[in-house]
KOLGU-4560 file (N, C-alpha, C; in nm, 3 decimals, padded with zeros to 5 digits):
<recs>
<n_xx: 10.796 n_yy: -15.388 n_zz: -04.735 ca_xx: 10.754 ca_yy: -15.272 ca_zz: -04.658 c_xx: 10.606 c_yy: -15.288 c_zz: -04.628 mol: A seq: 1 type: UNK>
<n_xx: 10.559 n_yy: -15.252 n_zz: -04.471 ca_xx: 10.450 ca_yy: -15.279 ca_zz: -04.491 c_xx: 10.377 c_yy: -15.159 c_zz: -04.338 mol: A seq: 2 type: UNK>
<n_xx: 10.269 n_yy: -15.135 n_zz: -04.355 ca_xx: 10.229 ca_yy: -15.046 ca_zz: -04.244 c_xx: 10.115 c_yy: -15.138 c_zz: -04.194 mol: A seq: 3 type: UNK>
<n_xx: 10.141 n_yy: -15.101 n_zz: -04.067 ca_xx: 09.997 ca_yy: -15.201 ca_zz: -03.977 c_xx: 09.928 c_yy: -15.101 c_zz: -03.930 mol: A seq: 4 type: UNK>
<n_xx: 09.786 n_yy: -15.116 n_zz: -03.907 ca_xx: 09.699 ca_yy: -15.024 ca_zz: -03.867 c_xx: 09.614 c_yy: -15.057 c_zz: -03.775 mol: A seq: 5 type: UNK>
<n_xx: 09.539 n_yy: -15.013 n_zz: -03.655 ca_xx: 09.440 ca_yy: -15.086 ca_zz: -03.592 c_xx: 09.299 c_yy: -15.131 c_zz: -03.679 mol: A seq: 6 type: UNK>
<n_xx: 09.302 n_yy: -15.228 n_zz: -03.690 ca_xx: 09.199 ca_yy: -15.309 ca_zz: -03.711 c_xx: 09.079 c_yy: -15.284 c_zz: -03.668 mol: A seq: 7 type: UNK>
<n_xx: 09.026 n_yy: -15.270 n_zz: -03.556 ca_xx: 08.917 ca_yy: -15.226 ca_zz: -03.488 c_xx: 08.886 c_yy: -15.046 c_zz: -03.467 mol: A seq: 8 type: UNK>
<n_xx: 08.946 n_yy: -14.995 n_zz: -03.528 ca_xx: 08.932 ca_yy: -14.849 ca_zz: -03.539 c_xx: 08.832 c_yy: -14.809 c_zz: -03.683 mol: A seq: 9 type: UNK>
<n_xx: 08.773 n_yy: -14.764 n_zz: -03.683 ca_xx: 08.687 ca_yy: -14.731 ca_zz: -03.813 c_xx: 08.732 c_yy: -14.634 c_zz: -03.861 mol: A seq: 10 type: UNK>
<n_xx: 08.813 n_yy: -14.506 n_zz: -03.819 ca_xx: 08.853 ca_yy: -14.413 ca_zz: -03.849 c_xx: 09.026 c_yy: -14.466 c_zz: -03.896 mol: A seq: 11 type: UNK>
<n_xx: 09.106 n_yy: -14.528 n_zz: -03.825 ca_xx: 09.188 ca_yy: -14.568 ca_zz: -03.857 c_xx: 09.207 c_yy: -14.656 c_zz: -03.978 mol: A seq: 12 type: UNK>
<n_xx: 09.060 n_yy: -14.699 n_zz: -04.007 ca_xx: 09.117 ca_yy: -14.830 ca_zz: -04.157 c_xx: 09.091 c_yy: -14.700 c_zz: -04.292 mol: A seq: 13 type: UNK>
<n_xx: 08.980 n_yy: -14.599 n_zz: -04.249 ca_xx: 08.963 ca_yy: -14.534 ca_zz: -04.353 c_xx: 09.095 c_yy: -14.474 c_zz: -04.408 mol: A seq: 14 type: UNK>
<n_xx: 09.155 n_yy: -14.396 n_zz: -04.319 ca_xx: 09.286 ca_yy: -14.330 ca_zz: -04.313 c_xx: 09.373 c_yy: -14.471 c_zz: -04.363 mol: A seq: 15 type: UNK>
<n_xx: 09.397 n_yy: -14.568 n_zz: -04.314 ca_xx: 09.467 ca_yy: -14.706 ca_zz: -04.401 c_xx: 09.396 c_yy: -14.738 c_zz: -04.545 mol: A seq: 16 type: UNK>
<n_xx: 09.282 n_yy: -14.695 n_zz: -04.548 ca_xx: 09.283 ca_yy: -14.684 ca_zz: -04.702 c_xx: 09.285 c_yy: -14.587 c_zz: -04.793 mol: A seq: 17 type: UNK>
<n_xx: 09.357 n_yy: -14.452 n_zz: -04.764 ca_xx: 09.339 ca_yy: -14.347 ca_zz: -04.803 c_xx: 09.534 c_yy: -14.353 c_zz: -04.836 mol: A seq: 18 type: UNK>
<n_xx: 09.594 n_yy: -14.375 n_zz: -04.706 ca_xx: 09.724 ca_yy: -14.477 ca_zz: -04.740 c_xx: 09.778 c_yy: -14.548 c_zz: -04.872 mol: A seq: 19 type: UNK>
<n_xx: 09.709 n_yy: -14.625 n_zz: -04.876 ca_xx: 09.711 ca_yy: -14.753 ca_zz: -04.928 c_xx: 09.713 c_yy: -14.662 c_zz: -05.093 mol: A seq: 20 type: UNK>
<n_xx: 09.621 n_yy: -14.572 n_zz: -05.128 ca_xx: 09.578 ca_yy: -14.514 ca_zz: -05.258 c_xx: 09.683 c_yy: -14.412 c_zz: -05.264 mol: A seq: 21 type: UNK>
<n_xx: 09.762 n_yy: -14.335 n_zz: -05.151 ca_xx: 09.851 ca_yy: -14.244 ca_zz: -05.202 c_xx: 10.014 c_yy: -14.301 c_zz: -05.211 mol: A seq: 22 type: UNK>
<n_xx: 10.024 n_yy: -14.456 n_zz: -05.128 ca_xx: 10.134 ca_yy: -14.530 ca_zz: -05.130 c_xx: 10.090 c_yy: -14.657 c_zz: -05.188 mol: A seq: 23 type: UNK>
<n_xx: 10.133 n_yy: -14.646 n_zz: -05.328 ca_xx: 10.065 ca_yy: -14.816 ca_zz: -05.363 c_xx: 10.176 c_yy: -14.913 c_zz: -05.348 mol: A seq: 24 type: UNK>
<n_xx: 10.310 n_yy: -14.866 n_zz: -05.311 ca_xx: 10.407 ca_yy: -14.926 ca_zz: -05.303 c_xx: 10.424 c_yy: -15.023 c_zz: -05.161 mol: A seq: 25 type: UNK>
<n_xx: 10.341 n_yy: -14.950 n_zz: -05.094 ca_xx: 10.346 ca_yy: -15.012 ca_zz: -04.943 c_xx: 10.237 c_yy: -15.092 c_zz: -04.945 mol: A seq: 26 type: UNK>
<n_xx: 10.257 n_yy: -15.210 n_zz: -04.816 ca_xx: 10.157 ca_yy: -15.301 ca_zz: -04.816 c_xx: 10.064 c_yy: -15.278 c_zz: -04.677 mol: A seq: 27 type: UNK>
<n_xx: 09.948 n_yy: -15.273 n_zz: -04.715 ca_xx: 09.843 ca_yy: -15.199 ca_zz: -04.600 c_xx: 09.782 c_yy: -15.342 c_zz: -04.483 mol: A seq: 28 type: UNK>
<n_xx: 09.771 n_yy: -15.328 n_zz: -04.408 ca_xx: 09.715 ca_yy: -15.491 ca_zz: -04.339 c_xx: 09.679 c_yy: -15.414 c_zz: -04.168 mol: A seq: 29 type: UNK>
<n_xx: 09.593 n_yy: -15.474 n_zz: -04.112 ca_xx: 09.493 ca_yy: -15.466 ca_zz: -04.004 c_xx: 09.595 c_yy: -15.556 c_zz: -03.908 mol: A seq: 30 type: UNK>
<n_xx: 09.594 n_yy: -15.471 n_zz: -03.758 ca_xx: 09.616 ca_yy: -15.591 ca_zz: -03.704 c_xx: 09.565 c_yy: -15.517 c_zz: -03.504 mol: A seq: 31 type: UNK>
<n_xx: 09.561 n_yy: -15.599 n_zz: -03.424 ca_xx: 09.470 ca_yy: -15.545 ca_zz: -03.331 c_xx: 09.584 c_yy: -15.459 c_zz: -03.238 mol: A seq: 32 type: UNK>
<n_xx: 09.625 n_yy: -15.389 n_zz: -03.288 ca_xx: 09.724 ca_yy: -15.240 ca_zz: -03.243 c_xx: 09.620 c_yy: -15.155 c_zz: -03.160 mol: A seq: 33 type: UNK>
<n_xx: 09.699 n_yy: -15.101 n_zz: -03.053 ca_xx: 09.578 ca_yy: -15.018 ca_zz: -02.954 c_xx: 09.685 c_yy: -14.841 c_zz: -02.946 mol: A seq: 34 type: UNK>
<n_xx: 09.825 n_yy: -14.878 n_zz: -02.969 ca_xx: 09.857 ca_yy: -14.745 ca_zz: -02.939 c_xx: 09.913 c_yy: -14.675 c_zz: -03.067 mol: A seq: 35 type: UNK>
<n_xx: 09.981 n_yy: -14.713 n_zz: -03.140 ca_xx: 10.050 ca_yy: -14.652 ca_zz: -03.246 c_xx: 10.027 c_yy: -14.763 c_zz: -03.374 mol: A seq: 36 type: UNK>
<n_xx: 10.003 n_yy: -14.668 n_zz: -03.497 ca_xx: 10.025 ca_yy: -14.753 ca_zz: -03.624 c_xx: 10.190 c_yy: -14.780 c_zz: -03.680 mol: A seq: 37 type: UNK>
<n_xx: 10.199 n_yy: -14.893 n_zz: -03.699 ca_xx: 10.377 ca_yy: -14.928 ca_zz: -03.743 c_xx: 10.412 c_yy: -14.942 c_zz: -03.862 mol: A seq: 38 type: UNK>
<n_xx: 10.520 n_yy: -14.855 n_zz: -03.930 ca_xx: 10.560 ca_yy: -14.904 ca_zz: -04.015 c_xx: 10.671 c_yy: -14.949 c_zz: -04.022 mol: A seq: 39 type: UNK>
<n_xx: 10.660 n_yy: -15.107 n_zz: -04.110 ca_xx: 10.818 ca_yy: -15.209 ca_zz: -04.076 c_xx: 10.932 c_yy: -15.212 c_zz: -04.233 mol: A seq: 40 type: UNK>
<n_xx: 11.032 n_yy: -15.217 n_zz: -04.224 ca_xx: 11.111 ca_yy: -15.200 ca_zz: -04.372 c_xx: 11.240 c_yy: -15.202 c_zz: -04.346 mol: A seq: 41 type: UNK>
<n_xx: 11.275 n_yy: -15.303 n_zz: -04.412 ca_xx: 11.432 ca_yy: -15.362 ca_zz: -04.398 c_xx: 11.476 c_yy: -15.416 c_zz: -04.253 mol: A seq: 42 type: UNK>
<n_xx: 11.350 n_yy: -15.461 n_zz: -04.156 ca_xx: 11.393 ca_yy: -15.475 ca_zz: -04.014 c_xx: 11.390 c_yy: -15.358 c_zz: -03.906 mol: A seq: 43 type: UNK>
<n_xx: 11.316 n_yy: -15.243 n_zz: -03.931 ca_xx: 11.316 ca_yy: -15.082 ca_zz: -03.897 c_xx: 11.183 c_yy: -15.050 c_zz: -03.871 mol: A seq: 44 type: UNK>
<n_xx: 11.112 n_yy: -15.054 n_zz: -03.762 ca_xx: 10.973 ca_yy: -15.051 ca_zz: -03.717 c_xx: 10.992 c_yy: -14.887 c_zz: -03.679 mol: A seq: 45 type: UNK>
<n_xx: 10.907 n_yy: -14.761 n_zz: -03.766 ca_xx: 10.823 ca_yy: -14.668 ca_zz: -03.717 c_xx: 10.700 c_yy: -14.673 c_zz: -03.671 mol: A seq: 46 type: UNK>
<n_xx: 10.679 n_yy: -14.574 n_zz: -03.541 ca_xx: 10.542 ca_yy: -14.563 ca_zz: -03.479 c_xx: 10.485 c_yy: -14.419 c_zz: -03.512 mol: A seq: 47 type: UNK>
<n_xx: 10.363 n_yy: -14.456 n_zz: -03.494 ca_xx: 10.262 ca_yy: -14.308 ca_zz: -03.504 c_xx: 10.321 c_yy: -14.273 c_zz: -03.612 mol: A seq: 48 type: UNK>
<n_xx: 10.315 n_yy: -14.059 n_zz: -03.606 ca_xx: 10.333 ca_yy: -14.035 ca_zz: -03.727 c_xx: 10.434 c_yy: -14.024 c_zz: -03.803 mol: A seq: 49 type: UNK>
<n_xx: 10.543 n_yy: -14.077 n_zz: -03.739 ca_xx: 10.686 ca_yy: -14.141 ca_zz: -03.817 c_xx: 10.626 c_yy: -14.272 c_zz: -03.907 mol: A seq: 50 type: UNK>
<n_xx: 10.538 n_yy: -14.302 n_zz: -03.881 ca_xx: 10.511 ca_yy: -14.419 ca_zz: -03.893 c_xx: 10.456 c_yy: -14.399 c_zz: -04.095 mol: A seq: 51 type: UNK>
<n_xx: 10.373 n_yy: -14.316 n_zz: -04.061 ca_xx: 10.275 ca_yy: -14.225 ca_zz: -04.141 c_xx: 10.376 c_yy: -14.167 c_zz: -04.283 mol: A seq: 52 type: UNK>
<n_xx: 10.453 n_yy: -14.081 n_zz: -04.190 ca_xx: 10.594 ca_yy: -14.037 ca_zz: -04.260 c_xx: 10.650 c_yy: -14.128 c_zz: -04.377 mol: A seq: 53 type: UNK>
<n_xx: 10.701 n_yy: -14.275 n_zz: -04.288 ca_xx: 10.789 ca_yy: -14.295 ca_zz: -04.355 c_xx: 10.754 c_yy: -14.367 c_zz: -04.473 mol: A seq: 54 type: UNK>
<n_xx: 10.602 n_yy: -14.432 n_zz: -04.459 ca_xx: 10.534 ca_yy: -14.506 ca_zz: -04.559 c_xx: 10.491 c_yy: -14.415 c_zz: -04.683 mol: A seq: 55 type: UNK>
<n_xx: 10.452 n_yy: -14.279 n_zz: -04.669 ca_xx: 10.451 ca_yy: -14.183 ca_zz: -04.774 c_xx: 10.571 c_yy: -14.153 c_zz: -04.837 mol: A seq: 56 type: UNK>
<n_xx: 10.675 n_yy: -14.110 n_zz: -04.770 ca_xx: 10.834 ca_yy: -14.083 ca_zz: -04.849 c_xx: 10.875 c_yy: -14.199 c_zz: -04.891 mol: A seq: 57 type: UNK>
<n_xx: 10.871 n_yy: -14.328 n_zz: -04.862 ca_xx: 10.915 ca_yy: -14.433 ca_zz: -04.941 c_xx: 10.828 c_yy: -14.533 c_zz: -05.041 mol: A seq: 58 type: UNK>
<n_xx: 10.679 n_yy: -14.504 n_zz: -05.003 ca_xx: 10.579 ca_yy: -14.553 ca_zz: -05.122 c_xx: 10.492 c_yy: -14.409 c_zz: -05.215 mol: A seq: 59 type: UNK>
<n_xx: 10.483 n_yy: -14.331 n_zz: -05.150 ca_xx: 10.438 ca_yy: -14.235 ca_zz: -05.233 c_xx: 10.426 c_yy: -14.222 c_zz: -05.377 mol: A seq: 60 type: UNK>
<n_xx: 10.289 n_yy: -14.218 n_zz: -05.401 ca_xx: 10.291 ca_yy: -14.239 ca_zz: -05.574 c_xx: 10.338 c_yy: -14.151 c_zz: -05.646 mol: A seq: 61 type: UNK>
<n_xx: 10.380 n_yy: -14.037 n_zz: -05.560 ca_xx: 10.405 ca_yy: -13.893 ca_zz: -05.659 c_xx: 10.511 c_yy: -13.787 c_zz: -05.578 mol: A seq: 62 type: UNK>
<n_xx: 10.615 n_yy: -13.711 n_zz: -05.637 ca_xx: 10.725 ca_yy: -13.707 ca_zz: -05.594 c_xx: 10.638 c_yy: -13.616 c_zz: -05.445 mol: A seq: 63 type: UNK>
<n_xx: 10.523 n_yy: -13.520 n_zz: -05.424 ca_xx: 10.431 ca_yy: -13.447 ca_zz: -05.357 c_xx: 10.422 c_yy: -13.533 c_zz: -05.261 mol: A seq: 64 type: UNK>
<n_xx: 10.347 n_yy: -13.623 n_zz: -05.245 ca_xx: 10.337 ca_yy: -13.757 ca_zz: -05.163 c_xx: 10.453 c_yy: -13.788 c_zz: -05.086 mol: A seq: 65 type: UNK>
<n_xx: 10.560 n_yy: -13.780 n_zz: -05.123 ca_xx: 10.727 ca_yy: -13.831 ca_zz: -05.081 c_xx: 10.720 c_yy: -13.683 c_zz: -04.995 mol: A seq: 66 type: UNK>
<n_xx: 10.723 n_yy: -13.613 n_zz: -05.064 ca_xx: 10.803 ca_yy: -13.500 ca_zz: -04.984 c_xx: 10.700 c_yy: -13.448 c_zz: -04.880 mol: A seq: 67 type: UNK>
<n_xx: 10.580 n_yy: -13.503 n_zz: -04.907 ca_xx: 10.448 ca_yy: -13.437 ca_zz: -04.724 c_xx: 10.564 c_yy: -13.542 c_zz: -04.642 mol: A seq: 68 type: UNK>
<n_xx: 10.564 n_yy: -13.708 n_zz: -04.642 ca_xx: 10.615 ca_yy: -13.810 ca_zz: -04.605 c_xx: 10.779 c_yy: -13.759 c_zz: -04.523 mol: A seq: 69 type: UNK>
<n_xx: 10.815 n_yy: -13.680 n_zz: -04.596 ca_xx: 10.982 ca_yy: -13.685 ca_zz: -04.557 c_xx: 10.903 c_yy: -13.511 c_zz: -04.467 mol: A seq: 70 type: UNK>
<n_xx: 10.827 n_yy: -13.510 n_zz: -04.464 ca_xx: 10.803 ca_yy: -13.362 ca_zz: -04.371 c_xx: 10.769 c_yy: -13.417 c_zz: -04.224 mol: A seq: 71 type: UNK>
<n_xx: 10.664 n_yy: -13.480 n_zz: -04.233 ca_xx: 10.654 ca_yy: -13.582 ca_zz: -04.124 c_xx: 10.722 c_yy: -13.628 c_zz: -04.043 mol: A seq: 72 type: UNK>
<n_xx: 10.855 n_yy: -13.670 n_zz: -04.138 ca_xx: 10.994 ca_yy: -13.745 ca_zz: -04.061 c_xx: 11.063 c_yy: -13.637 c_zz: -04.036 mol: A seq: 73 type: UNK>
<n_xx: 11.086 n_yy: -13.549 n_zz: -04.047 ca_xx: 11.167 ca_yy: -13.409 ca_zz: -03.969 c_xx: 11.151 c_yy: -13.390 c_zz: -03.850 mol: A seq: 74 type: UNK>
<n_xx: 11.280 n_yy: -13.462 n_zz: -03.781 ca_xx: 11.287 ca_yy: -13.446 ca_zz: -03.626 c_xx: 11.290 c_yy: -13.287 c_zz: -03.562 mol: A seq: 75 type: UNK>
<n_xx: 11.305 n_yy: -13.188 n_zz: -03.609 ca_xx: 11.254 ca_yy: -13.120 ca_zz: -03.543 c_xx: 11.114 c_yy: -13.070 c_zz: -03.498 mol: A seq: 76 type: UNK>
<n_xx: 11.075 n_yy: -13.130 n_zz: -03.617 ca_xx: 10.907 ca_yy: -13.129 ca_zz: -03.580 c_xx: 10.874 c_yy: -13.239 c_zz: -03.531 mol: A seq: 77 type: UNK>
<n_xx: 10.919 n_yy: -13.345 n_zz: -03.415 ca_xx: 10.879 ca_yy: -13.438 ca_zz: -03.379 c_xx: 10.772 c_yy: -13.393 c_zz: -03.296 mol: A seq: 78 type: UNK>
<n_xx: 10.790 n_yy: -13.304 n_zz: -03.209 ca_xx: 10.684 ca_yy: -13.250 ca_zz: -03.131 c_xx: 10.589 c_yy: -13.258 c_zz: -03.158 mol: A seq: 79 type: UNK>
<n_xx: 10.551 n_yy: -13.153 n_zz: -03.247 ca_xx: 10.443 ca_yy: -13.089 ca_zz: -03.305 c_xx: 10.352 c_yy: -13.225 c_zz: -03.401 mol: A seq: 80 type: UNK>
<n_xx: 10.444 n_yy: -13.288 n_zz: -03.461 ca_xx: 10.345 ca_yy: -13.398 ca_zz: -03.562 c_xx: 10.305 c_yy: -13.517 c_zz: -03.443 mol: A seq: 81 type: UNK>
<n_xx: 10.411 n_yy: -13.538 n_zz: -03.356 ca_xx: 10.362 ca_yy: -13.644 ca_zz: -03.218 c_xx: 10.236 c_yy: -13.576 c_zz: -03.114 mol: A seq: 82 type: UNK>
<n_xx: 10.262 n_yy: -13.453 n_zz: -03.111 ca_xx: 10.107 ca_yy: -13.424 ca_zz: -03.014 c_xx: 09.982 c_yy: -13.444 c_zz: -03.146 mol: A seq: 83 type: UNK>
<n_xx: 10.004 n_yy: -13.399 n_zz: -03.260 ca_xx: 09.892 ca_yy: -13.391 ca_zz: -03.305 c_xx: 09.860 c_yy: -13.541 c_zz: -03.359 mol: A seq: 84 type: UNK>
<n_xx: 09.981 n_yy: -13.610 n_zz: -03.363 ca_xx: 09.906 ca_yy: -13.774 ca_zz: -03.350 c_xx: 09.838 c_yy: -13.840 c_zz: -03.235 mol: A seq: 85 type: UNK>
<n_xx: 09.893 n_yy: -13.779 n_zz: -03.136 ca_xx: 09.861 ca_yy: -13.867 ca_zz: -03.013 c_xx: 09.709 c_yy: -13.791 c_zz: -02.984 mol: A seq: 86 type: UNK>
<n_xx: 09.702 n_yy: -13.680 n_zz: -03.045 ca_xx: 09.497 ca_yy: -13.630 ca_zz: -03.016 c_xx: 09.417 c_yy: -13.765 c_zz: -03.074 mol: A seq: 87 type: UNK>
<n_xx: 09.471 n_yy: -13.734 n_zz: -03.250 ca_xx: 09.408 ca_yy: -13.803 ca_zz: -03.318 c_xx: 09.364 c_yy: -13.939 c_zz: -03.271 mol: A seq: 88 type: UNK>
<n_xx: 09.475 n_yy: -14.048 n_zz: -03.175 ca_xx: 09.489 ca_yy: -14.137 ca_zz: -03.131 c_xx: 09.384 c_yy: -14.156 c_zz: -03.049 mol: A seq: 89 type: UNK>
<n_xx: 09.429 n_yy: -14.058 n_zz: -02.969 ca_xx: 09.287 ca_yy: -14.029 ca_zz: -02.846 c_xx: 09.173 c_yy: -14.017 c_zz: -02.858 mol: A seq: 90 type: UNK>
<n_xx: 09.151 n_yy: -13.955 n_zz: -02.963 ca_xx: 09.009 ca_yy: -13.908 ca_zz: -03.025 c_xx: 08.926 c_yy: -13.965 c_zz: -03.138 mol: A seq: 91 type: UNK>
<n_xx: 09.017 n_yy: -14.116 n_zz: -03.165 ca_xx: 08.971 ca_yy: -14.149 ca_zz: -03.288 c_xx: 08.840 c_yy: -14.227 c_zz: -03.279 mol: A seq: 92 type: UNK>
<n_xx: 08.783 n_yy: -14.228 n_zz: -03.176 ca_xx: 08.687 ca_yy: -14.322 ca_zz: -03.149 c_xx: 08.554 c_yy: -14.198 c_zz: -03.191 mol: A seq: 93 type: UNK>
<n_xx: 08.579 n_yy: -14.074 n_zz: -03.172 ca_xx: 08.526 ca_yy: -14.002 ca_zz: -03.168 c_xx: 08.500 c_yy: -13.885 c_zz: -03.311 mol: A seq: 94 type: UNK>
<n_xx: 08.587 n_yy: -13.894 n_zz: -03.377 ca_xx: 08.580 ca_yy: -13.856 ca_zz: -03.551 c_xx: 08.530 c_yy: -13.890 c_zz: -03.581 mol: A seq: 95 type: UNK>
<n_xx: 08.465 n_yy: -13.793 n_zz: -03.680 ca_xx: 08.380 ca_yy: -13.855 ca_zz: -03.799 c_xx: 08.424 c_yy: -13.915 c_zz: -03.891 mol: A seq: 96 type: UNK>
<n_xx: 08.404 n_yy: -14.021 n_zz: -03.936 ca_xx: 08.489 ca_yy: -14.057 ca_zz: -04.095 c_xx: 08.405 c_yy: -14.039 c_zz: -04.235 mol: A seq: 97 type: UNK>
<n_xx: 08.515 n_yy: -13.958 n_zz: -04.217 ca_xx: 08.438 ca_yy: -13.888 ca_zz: -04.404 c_xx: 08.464 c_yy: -14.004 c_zz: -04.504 mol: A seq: 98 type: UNK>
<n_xx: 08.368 n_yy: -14.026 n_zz: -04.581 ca_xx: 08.355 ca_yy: -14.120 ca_zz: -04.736 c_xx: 08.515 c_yy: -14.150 c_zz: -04.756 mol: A seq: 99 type: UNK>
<n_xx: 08.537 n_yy: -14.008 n_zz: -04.803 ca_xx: 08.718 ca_yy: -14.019 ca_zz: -04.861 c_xx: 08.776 c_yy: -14.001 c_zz: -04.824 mol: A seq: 100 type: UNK>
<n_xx: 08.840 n_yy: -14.001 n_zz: -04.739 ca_xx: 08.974 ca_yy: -13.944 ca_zz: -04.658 c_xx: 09.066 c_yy: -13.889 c_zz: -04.689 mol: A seq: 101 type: UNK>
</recs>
């Protein structure tokens, strides 16, 4: 299992390492991605915040962690978690990145 992240995003690696500390199960890695972060597992590529989703509900260090993760993946809220990824997306050049994420 592994999630890819843009590489050249500064805001994006922080958030990949903020990842990485609440899913130690998943494997974190950079790669030069411009629209969506992917997560790949068993042959099964999620984007954006499915993406996000599915790497928390299946690496999550703590049953809390799993279940934000499996909230994420709730297609009825695809909407709502896809616009507010696709800001973030848009805007990431433009966030601040806090120390800890």
């Amino acid at each position: 299992m592994i999630f890819f992240y843009d590489r050249d995003c500064t805001f994006c690696r922080a958030a990949a390492g903020r990842l990485a500390r609440l899913a130690p199960l998943i494997d974190v890695a950079p790669l030069p991605l411009r629209h969506h972060a992917v997560f790949r597992a068993g042959g099964v590529d999620e984007l954006g915040h499915r993406a996000i989703g599915r790497a928390l509900a299946v690496g999550g260090r703590d049953p809390w962690v799993r279940f934000a993760g499996r909230v994420l993946c709730l297609r009825p809220l695809d909407r709502v978690w896809g616009a507010a990824y696709r800001w973030v997306a848009a805007n990431r050049g433009r966030l601040p990145v806090p120390r800890e994420l």
